[in-house]
VEXNUTI-156558 format. One line per field, with one value per atom (N, C-alpha, C): residue number from 0; residue in three letters; chain; atom name; x, y, z. Coordinates in pm, 1 decimal, m for minus. Each point is the difference from the previous one (the first is absolute). Layout:
N
nr <- [NUM;...]
rest <- [ALA;...]
kette <- [A;...]
atom <- [CA;...]
u <- [X;...]
v <- [Y;...]
w <- [Z;...]
This chain:
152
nr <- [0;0;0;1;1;1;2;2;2;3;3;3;4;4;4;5;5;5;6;6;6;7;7;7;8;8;8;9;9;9;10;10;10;11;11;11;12;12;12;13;13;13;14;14;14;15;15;15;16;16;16;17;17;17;18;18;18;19;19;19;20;20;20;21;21;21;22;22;22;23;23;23;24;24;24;25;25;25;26;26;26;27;27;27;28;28;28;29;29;29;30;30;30;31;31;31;32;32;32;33;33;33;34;34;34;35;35;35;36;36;36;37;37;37;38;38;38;39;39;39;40;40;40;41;41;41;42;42;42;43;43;43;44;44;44;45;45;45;46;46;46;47;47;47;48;48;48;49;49;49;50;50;50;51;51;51;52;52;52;53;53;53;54;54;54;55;55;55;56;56;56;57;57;57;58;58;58;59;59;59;60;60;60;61;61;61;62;62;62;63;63;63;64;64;64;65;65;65;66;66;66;67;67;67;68;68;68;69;69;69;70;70;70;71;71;71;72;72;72;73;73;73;74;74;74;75;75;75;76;76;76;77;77;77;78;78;78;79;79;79;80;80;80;81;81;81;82;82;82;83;83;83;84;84;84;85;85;85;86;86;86;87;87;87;88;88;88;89;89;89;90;90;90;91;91;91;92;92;92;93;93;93;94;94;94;95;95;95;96;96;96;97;97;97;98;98;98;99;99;99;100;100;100;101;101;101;102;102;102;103;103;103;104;104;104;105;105;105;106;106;106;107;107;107;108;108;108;109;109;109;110;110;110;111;111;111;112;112;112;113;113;113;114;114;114;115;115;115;116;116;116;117;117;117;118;118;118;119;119;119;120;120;120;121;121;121;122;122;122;123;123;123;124;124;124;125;125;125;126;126;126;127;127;127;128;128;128;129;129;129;130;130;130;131;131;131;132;132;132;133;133;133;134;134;134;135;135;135;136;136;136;137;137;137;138;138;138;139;139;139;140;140;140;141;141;141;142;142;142;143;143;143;144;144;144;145;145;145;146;146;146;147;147;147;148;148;148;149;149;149;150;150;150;151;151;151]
rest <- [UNK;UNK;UNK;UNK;UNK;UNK;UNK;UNK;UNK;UNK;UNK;UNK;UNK;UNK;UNK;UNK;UNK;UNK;UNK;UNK;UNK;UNK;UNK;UNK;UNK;UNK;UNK;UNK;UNK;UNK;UNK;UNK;UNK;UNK;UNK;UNK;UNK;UNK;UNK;UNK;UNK;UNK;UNK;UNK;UNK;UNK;UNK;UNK;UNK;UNK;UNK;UNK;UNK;UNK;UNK;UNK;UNK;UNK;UNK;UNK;UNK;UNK;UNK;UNK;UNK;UNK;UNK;UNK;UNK;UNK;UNK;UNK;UNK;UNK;UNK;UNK;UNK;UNK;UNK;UNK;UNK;UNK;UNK;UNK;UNK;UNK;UNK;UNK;UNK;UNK;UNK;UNK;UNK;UNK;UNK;UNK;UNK;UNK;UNK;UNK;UNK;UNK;UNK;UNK;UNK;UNK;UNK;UNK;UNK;UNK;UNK;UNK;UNK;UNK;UNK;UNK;UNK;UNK;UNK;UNK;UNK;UNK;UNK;UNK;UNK;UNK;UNK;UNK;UNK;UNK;UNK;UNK;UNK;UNK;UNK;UNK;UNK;UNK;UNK;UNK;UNK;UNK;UNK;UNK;UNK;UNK;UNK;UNK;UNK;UNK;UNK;UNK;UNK;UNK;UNK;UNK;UNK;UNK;UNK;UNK;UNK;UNK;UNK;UNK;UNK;UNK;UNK;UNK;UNK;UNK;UNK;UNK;UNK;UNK;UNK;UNK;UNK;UNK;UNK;UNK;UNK;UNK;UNK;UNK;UNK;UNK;UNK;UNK;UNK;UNK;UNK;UNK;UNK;UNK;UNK;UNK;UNK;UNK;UNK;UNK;UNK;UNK;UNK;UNK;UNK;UNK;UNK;UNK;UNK;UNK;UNK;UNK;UNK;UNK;UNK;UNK;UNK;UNK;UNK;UNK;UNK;UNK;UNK;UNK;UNK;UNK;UNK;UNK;UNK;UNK;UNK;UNK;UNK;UNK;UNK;UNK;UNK;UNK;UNK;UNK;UNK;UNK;UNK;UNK;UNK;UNK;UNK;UNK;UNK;UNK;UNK;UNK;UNK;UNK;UNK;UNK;UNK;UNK;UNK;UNK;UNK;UNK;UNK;UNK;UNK;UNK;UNK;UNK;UNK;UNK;UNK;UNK;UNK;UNK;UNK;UNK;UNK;UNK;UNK;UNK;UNK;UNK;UNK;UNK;UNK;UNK;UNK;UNK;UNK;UNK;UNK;UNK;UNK;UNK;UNK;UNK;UNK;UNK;UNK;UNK;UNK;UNK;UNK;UNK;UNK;UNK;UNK;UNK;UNK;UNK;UNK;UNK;UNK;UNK;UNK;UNK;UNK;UNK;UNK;UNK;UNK;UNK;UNK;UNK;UNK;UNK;UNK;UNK;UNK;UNK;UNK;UNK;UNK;UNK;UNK;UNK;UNK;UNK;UNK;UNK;UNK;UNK;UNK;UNK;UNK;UNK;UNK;UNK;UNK;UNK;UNK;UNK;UNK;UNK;UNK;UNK;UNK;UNK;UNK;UNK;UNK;UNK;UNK;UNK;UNK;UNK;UNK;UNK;UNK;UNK;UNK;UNK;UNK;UNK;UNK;UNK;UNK;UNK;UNK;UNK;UNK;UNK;UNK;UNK;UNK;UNK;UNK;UNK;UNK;UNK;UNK;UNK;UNK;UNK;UNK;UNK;UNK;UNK;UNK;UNK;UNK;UNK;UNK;UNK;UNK;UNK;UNK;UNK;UNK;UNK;UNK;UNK;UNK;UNK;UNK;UNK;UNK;UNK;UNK;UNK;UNK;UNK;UNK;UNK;UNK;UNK;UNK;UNK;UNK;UNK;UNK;UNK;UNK;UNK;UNK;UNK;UNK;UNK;UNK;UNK;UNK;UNK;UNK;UNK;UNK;UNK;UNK;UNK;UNK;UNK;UNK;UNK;UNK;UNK;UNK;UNK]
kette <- [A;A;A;A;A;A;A;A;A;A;A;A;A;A;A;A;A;A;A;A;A;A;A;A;A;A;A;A;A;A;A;A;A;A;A;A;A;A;A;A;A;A;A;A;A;A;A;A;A;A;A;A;A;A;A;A;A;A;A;A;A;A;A;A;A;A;A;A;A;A;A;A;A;A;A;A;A;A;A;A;A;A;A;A;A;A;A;A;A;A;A;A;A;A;A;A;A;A;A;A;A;A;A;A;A;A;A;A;A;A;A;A;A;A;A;A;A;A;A;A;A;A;A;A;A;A;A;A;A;A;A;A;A;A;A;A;A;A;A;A;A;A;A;A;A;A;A;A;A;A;A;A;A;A;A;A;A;A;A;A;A;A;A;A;A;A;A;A;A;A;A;A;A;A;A;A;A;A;A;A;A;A;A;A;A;A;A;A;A;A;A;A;A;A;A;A;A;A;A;A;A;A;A;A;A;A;A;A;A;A;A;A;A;A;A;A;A;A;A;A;A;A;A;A;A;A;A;A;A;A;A;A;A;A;A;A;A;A;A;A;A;A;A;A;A;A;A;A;A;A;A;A;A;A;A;A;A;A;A;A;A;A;A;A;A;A;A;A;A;A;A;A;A;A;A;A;A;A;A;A;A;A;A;A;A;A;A;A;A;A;A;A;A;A;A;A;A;A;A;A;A;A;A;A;A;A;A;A;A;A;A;A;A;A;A;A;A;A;A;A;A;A;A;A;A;A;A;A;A;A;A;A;A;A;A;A;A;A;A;A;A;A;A;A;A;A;A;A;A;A;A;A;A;A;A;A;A;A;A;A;A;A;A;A;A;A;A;A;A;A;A;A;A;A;A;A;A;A;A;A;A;A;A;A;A;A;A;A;A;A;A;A;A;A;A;A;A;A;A;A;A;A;A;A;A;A;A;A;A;A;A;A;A;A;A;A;A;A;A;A;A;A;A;A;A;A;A;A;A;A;A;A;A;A;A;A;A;A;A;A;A;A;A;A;A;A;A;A;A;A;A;A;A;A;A;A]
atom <- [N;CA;C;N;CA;C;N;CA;C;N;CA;C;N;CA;C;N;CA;C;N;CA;C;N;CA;C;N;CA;C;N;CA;C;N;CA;C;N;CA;C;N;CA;C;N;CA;C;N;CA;C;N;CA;C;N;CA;C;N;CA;C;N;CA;C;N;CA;C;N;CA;C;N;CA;C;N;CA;C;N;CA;C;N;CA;C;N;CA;C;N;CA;C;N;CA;C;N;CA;C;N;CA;C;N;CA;C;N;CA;C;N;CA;C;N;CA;C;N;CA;C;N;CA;C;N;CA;C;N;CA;C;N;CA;C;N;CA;C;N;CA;C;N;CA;C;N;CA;C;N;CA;C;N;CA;C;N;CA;C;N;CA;C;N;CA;C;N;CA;C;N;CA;C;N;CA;C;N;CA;C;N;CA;C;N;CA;C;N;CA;C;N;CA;C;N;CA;C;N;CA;C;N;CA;C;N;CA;C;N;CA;C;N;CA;C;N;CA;C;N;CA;C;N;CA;C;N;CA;C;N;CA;C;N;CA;C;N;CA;C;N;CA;C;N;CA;C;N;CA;C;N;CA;C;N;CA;C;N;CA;C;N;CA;C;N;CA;C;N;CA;C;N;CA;C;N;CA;C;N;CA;C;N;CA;C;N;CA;C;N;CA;C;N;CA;C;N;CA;C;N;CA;C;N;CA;C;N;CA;C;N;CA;C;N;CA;C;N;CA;C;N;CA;C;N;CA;C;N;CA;C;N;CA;C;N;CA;C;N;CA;C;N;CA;C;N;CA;C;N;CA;C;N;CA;C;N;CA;C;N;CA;C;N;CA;C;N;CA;C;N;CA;C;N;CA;C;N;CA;C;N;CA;C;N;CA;C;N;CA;C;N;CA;C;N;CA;C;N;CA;C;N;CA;C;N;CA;C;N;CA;C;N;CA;C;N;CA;C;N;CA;C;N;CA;C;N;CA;C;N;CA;C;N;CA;C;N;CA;C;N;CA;C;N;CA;C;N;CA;C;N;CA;C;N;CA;C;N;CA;C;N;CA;C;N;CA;C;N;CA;C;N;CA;C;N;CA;C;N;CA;C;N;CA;C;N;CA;C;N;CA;C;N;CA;C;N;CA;C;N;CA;C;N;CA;C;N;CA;C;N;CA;C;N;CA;C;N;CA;C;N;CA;C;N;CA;C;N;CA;C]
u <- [957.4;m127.1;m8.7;73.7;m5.1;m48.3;m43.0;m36.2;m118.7;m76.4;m93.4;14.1;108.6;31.7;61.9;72.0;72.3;m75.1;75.0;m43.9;m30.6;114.5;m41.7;35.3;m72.0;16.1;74.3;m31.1;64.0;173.7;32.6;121.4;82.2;m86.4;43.2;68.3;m127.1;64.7;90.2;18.6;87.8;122.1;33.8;115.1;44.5;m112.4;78.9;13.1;m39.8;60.8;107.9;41.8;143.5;110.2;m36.8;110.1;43.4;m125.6;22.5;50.0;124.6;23.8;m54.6;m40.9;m67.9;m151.7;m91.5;m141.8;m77.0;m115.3;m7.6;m159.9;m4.4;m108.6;m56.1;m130.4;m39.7;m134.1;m76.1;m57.9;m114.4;m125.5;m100.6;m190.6;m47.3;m149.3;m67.6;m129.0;m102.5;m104.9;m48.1;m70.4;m205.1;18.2;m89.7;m46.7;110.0;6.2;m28.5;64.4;6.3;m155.6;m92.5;m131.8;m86.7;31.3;m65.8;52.3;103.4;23.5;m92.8;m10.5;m108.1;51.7;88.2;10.6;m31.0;23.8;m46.4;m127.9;m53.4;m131.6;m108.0;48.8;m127.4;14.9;154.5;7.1;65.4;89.1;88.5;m13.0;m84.9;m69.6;114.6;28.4;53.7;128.2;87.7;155.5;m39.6;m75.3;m22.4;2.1;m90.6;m18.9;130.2;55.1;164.4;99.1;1.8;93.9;m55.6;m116.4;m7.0;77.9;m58.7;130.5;161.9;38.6;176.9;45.9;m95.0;72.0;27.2;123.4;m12.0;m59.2;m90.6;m21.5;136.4;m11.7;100.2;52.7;m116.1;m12.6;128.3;m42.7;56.9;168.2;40.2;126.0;66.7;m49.9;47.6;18.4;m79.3;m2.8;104.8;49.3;106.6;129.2;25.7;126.7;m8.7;m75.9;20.5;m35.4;47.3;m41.1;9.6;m119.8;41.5;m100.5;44.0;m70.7;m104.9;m91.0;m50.9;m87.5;37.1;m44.1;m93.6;m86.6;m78.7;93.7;29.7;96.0;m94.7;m25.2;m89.4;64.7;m63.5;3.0;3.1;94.1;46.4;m105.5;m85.6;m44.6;36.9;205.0;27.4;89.7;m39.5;70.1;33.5;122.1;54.6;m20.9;30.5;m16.3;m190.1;9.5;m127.2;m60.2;15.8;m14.7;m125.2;m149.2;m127.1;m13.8;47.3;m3.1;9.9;102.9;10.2;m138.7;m150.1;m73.6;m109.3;9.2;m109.6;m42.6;92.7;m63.6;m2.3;59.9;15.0;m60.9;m160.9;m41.6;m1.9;75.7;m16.8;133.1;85.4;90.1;m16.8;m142.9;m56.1;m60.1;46.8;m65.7;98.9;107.9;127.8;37.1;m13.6;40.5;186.3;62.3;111.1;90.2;m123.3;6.8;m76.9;m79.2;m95.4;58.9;104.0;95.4;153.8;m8.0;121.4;m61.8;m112.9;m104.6;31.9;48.8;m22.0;m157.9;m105.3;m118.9;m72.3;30.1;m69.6;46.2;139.5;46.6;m64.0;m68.2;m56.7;m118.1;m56.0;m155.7;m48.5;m127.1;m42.5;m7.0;14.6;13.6;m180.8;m89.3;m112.7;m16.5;45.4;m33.2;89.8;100.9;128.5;m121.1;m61.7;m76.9;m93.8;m111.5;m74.9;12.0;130.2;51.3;41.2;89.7;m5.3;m108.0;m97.6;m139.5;m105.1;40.1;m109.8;57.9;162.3;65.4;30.6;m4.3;m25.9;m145.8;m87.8;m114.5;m27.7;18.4;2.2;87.8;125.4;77.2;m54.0;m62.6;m45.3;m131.1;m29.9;m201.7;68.3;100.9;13.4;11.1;m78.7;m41.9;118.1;104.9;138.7;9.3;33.3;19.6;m112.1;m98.1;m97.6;m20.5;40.1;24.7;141.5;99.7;162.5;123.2;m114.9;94.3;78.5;m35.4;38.1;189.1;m4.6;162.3;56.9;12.8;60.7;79.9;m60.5;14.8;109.8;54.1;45.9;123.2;164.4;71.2;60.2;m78.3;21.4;m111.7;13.1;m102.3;60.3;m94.3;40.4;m84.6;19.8;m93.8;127.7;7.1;110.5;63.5;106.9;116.1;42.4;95.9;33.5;181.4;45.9;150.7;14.4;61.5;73.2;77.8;34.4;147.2;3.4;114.3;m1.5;142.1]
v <- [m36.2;m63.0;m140.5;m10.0;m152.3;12.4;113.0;m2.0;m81.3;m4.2;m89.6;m197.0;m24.7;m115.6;m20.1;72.1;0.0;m69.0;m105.1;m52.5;60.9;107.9;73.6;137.8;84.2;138.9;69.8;8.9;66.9;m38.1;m96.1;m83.5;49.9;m15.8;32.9;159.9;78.2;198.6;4.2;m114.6;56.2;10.5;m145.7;m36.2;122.5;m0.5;115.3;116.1;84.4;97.1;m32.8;m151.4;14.8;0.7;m68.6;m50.3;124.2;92.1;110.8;124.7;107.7;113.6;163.7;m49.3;114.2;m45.4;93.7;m44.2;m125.6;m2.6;m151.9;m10.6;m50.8;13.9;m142.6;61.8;m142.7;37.8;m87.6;7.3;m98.8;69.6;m94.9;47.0;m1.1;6.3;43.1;80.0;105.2;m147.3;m55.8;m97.7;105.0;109.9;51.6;78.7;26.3;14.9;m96.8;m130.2;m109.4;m35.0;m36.6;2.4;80.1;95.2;116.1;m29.9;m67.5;m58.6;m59.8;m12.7;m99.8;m115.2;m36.8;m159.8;m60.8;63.5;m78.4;48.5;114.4;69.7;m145.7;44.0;m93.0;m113.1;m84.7;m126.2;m72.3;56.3;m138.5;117.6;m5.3;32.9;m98.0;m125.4;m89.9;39.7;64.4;20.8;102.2;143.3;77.5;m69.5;m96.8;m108.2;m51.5;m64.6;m6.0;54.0;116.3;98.9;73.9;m4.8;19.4;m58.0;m110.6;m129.2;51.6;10.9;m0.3;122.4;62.6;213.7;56.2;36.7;111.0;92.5;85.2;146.3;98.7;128.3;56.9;56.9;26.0;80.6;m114.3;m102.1;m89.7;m13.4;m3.9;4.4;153.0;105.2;178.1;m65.4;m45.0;13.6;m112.3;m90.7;m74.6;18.5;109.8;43.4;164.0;99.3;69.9;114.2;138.6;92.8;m26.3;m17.9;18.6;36.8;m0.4;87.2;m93.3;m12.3;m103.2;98.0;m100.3;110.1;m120.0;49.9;m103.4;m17.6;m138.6;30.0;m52.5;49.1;m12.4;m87.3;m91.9;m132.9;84.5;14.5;37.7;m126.1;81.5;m81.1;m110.8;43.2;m77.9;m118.7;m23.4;m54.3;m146.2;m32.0;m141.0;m76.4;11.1;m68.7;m59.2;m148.2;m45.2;m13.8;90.1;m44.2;53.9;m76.3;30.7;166.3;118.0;98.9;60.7;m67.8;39.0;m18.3;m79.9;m47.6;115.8;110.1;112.5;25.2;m9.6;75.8;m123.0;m105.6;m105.6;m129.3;m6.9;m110.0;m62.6;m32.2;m132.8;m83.7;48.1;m62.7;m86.7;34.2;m74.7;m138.2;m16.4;m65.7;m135.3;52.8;m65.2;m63.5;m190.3;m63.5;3.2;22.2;67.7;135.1;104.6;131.7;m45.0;m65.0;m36.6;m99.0;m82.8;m106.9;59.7;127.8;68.3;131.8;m2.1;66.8;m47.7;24.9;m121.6;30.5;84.8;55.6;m129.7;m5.2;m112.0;m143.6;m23.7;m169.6;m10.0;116.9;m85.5;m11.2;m35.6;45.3;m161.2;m79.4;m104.1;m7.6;m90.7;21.9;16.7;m31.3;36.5;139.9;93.5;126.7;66.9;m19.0;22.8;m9.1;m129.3;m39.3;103.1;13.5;81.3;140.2;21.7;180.7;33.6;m121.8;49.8;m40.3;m94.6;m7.7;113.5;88.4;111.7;122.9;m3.1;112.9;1.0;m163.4;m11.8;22.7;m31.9;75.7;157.7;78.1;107.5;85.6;m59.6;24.1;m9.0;m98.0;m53.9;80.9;m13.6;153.2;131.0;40.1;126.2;46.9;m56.5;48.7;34.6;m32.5;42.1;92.7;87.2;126.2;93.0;m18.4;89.1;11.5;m81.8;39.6;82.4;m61.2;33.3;41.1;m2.9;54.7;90.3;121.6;123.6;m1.0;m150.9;6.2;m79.6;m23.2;m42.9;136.8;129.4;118.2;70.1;m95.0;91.7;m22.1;72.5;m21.1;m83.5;9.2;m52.9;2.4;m120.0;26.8;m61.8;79.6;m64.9;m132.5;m125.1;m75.9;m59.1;60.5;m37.4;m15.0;40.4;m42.5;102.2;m15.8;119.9;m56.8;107.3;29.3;45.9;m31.4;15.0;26.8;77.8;62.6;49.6;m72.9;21.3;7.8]
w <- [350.9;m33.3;58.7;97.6;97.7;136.4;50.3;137.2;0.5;m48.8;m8.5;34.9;m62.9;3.5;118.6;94.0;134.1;62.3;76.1;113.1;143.4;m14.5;144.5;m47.3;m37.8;18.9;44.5;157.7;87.3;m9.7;m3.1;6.6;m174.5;m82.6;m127.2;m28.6;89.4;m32.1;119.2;161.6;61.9;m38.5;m115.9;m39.8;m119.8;m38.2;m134.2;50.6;143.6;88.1;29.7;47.9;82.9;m123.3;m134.1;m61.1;m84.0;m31.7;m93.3;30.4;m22.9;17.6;m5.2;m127.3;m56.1;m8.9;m67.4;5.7;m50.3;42.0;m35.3;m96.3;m125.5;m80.2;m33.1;56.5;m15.8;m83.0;m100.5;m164.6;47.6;47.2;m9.3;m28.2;47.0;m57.6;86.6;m9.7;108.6;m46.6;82.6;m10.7;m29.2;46.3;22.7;m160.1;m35.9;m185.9;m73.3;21.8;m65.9;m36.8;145.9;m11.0;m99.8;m39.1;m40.1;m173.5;m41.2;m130.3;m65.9;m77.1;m107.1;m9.7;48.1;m41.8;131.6;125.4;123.5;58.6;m71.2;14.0;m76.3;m138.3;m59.9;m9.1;19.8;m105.8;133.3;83.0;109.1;94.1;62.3;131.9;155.8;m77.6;88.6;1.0;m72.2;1.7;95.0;m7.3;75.7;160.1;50.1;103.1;0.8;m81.0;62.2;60.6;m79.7;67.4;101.8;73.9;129.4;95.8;m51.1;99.5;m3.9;m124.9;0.8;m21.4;m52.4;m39.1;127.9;m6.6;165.0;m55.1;83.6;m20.0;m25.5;m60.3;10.8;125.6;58.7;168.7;78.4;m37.0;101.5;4.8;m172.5;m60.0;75.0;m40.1;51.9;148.6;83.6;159.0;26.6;m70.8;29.2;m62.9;m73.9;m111.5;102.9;57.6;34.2;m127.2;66.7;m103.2;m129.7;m97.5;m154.4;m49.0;m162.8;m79.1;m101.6;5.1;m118.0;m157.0;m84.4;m149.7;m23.6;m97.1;m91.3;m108.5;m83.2;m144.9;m109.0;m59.9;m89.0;m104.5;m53.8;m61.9;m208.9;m29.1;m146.6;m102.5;m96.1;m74.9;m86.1;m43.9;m47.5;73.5;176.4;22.5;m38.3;25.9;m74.8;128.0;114.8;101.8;11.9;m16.5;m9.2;184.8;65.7;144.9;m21.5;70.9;17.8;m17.9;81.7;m38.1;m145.6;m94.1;m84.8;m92.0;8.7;m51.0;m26.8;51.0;68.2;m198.2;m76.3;m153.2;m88.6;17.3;m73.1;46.5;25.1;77.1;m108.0;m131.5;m86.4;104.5;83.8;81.8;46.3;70.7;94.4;m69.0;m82.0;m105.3;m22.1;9.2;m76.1;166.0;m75.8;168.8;36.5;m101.6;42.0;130.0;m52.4;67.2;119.9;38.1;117.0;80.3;m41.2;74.3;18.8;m39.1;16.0;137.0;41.3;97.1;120.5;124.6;127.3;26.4;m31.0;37.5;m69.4;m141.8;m32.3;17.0;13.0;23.5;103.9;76.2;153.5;5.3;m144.3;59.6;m46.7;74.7;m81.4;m134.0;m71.6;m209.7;4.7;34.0;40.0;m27.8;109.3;m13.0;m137.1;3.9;m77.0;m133.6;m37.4;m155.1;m3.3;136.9;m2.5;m40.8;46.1;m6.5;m182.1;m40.1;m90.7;m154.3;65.0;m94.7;m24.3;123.9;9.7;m71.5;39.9;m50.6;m166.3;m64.0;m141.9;m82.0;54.6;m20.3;m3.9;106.0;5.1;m87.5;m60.4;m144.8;m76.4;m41.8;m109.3;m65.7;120.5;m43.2;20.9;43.0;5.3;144.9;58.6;200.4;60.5;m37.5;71.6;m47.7;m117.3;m87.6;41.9;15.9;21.3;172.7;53.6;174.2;m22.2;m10.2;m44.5;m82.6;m54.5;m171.2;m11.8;87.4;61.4;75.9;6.3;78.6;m104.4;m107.8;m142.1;m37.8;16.2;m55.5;149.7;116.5;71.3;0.6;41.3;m10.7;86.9;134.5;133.4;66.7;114.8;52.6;170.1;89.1;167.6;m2.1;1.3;18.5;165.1;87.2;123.1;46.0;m94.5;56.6;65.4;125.3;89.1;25.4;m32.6;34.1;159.4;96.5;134.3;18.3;23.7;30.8;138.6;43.8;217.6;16.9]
């Protein structure tokens, strides 16, 4: 879940080809799913706009690791890991400036948008508008909100 942060890509998967024996797994995000989430759909449109900039595609990761296999891993409702993914059933998260400074999606965003995102997303709790768009993934056990496993 660091390819993103790499300075150089290419340089980053050549090294973990030369140094590694056996296969090589690398844990990151379909940026094209991500969009399609409710939290960067309705509320941070701009994290979506970020990770254009810094997400590799997956296409790009497979064509520089060579043959592999990629899965969707679906994000467990009760996960303990507070990483942005984990937020897909529990947007009171998004709430808590703890879980959002423990985010690199949100430490990077102006406190501007950051206030904005979560003034709209406390409102929409508060009347209900989140439950009645979403309520529906409270009740799921898992859900794909992007993350993609690599295996090359």
């Amino acid at each position: 879940m660091t390819v993103h942060h790499w300075s150089d890509l290419d340089q980053g998967l050549a090294e973990l080809r030369r140094v590694t024996r056996g296969p090589i797994v690398v844990l990151t995000s379909d940026l094209g799913a991500i969009r399609r989430w409710w939290l960067i759909d309705e509320y941070a449109p701009e994290i979506g706009d970020a990770l254009v900039e810094t997400l590799p595609r997956v296409e790009r990761i497979v064509a520089r690791l060579g043959e592999a296999e990629v899965r969707p891993i679906p994000v467990p409702a009760d996960c303990s890991d507070a990483f942005m993914m984990a937020f897909w059933n529990r947007p009171e998260l998004v709430l808590d400036p703890a879980a959002r400074a423990a985010t690199s999606a949100f430490a990077q965003l102006p406190s501007s948008v950051e206030e904005r995102i979560v003034s709209e997303l406390a409102s929409d709790l508060a009347d209900g508008t989140w439950d009645k768009r979403h309520g529906r993934l409270r009740r799921l056990a898992a859900f794909d909100s992007g993350l993609r496993l690599i295996r090359a």
